[in-house]
N, C-alpha and C positions, 0 to 999 in steps of 0.2 A: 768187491765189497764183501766184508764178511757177512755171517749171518748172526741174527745178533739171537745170544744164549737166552735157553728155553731156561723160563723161570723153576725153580725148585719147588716141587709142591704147595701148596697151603692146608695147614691142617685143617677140617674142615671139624664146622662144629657137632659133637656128637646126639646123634638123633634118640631120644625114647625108646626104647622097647614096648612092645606094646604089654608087658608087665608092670611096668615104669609109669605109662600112662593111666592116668586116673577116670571116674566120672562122680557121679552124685546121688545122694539118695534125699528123695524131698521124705519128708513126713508132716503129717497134716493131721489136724482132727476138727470138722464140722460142727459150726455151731448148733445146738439142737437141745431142748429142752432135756432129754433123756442123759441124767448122768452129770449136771448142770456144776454138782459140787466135787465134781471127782476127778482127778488127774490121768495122764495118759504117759504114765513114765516109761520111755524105751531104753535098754540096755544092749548094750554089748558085751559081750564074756564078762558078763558081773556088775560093770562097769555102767552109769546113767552117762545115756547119751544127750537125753534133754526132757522135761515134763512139757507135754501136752495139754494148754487149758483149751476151753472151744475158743472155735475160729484161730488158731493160733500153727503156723509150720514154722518149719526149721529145714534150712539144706546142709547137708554133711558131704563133703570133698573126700572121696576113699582113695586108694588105690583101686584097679580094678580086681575083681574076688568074689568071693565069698560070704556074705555077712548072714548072720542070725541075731536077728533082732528079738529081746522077750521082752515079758511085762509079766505081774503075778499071776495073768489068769491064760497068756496066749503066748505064741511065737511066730516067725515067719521068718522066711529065707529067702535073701534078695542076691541075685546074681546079678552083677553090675560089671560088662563088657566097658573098654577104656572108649571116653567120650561118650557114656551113656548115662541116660539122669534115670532113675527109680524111682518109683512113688508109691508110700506106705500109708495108708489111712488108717487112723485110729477113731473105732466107732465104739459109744458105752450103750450095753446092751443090758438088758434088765439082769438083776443076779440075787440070790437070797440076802436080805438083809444092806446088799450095795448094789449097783452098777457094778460088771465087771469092762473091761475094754479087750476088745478084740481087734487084731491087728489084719490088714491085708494089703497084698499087692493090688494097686489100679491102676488106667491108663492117666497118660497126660492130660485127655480132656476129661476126666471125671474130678483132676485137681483145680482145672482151670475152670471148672464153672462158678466155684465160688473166690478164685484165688483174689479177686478186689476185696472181700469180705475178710481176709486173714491178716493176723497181723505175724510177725517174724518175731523167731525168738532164735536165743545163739546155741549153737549146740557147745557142749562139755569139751574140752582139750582131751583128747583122748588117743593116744600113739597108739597108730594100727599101721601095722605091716601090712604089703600085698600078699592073699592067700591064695 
Protein backbone atom coordinates (compact mmCIF):
# COMPACT_ATOMS: atom_id res chain seq x y z
CA UNK A 1 0.00 0.00 0.00
CA UNK A 2 1.16 3.35 -0.73
CA UNK A 3 1.75 5.93 1.55
CA UNK A 4 -0.67 8.46 1.20
CA UNK A 5 0.89 12.25 0.10
CA UNK A 6 1.82 14.56 2.85
CA UNK A 7 -0.44 17.65 2.51
CA UNK A 8 1.15 20.98 1.22
CA UNK A 9 1.45 23.44 3.78
CA UNK A 10 -1.40 25.83 5.04
CA UNK A 11 -0.70 29.27 5.01
CA UNK A 12 -1.10 30.14 8.48
CA UNK A 13 -2.69 33.29 9.67
CA UNK A 14 -0.32 36.15 10.06
CA UNK A 15 0.34 37.02 13.80
CA UNK A 16 0.81 41.02 15.29
CA UNK A 17 3.91 42.25 15.86
CA UNK A 18 4.14 43.47 18.94
CA UNK A 19 4.25 47.04 17.08
CA UNK A 20 1.10 46.20 15.60
CA UNK A 21 -0.51 45.49 18.80
CA UNK A 22 -2.17 48.01 20.67
CA UNK A 23 -3.39 48.92 24.35
CA UNK A 24 -5.49 52.00 25.96
CA UNK A 25 -5.37 55.00 27.59
CA UNK A 26 -8.31 55.64 30.28
CA UNK A 27 -8.59 59.35 31.25
CA UNK A 28 -10.80 60.43 33.89
CA UNK A 29 -11.54 63.44 35.92
CA UNK A 30 -13.25 63.36 39.45
CA UNK A 31 -16.10 64.77 40.57
CA UNK A 32 -15.35 67.57 43.09
CA UNK A 33 -16.51 70.85 43.91
CA UNK A 34 -13.09 72.55 42.83
CA UNK A 35 -13.21 73.61 39.12
CA UNK A 36 -17.00 72.72 38.90
CA UNK A 37 -17.40 75.00 35.61
CA UNK A 38 -14.28 74.28 33.87
CA UNK A 39 -13.25 71.65 31.34
CA UNK A 40 -10.57 69.16 31.23
CA UNK A 41 -9.63 69.28 27.39
CA UNK A 42 -6.77 66.77 26.40
CA UNK A 43 -4.90 66.90 23.24
CA UNK A 44 -2.83 65.17 21.16
CA UNK A 45 -0.07 66.89 18.76
CA UNK A 46 -2.68 69.74 18.49
CA UNK A 47 -5.42 67.75 18.04
CA UNK A 48 -8.72 67.38 21.06
CA UNK A 49 -8.65 64.14 21.99
CA UNK A 50 -11.92 64.57 24.15
CA UNK A 51 -13.16 67.46 27.13
CA UNK A 52 -13.22 66.26 30.52
CA UNK A 53 -16.41 67.42 32.67
CA UNK A 54 -16.42 65.93 36.36
CA UNK A 55 -17.13 62.47 37.02
CA UNK A 56 -16.95 61.86 33.32
CA UNK A 57 -13.75 59.22 31.29
CA UNK A 58 -13.23 58.32 28.00
CA UNK A 59 -10.85 55.19 26.82
CA UNK A 60 -8.74 55.71 23.75
CA UNK A 61 -7.51 52.33 21.63
CA UNK A 62 -3.68 53.45 20.62
CA UNK A 63 -1.13 51.66 19.00
CA UNK A 64 1.38 50.86 21.39
CA UNK A 65 3.97 54.23 21.81
CA UNK A 66 4.36 57.01 22.71
CA UNK A 67 1.76 59.68 23.59
CA UNK A 68 2.00 63.33 25.04
CA UNK A 69 -0.98 64.46 26.24
CA UNK A 70 -1.54 68.51 26.98
CA UNK A 71 -4.11 70.92 28.02
CA UNK A 72 -3.35 74.80 28.35
CA UNK A 73 -1.87 74.66 31.65
CA UNK A 74 -0.10 70.90 31.91
CA UNK A 75 1.24 67.78 29.90
CA UNK A 76 2.23 64.25 30.46
CA UNK A 77 3.70 61.39 28.79
CA UNK A 78 2.02 58.02 28.67
CA UNK A 79 4.03 54.95 27.56
CA UNK A 80 1.62 52.32 26.62
CA UNK A 81 3.31 48.61 26.05
CA UNK A 82 0.80 46.38 23.54
CA UNK A 83 -2.02 45.00 25.80
CA UNK A 84 -1.53 47.64 28.41
CA UNK A 85 -4.37 50.15 29.64
CA UNK A 86 -3.02 53.70 31.12
CA UNK A 87 -4.79 56.00 33.25
CA UNK A 88 -4.68 59.73 33.22
CA UNK A 89 -6.47 61.87 35.81
CA UNK A 90 -7.52 65.17 35.26
CA UNK A 91 -7.49 67.15 38.65
CA UNK A 92 -8.71 71.29 38.51
CA UNK A 93 -6.52 72.97 40.97
CA UNK A 94 -7.04 76.45 42.06
CA UNK A 95 -5.35 79.05 39.47
CA UNK A 96 -5.44 82.99 39.24
CA UNK A 97 -8.71 84.12 38.19
CA UNK A 98 -9.73 80.11 36.88
CA UNK A 99 -9.09 76.70 37.90
CA UNK A 100 -6.19 75.45 36.00
CA UNK A 101 -6.35 71.36 35.29
CA UNK A 102 -3.42 69.25 35.87
CA UNK A 103 -2.96 66.10 34.32
CA UNK A 104 -1.22 62.88 35.75
CA UNK A 105 -0.39 59.22 35.50
CA UNK A 106 -2.39 56.81 38.21
CA UNK A 107 -2.70 53.41 38.90
CA UNK A 108 -5.76 51.27 38.06
CA UNK A 109 -7.03 51.16 41.41
CA UNK A 110 -7.01 54.94 42.01
CA UNK A 111 -9.53 54.85 38.61
CA UNK A 112 -11.59 52.19 39.92
CA UNK A 113 -12.47 53.69 43.29
CA UNK A 114 -14.92 55.96 41.76
CA UNK A 115 -15.20 54.33 38.31
CA UNK A 116 -19.37 53.45 39.21
CA UNK A 117 -19.55 57.24 39.72
CA UNK A 118 -18.28 58.06 35.91
CA UNK A 119 -19.99 58.52 33.17
CA UNK A 120 -18.25 57.66 29.47
CA UNK A 121 -17.76 59.98 26.92
CA UNK A 122 -16.35 59.20 23.21
CA UNK A 123 -13.06 60.22 22.49
CA UNK A 124 -12.42 62.40 18.85
CA UNK A 125 -11.47 60.16 15.53
CA UNK A 126 -8.03 60.95 15.57
CA UNK A 127 -5.35 58.93 13.13
CA UNK A 128 -2.48 58.04 15.09
CA UNK A 129 0.26 56.04 13.91
CA UNK A 130 2.42 53.64 16.16
CA UNK A 131 5.37 55.69 17.57
Amino acid sequence: MAAAPIPAATAQEPQPTPAQAGGKIVMFRVGSIMGAGVGCPLRYKGQEVVELGRNKFAEWPVPAGSYILTNKTASVEVNVMPGQTKYVRCTIKPGFMSGRADLQIVDAETFAQHQDEYERKEVAAIAVAAN
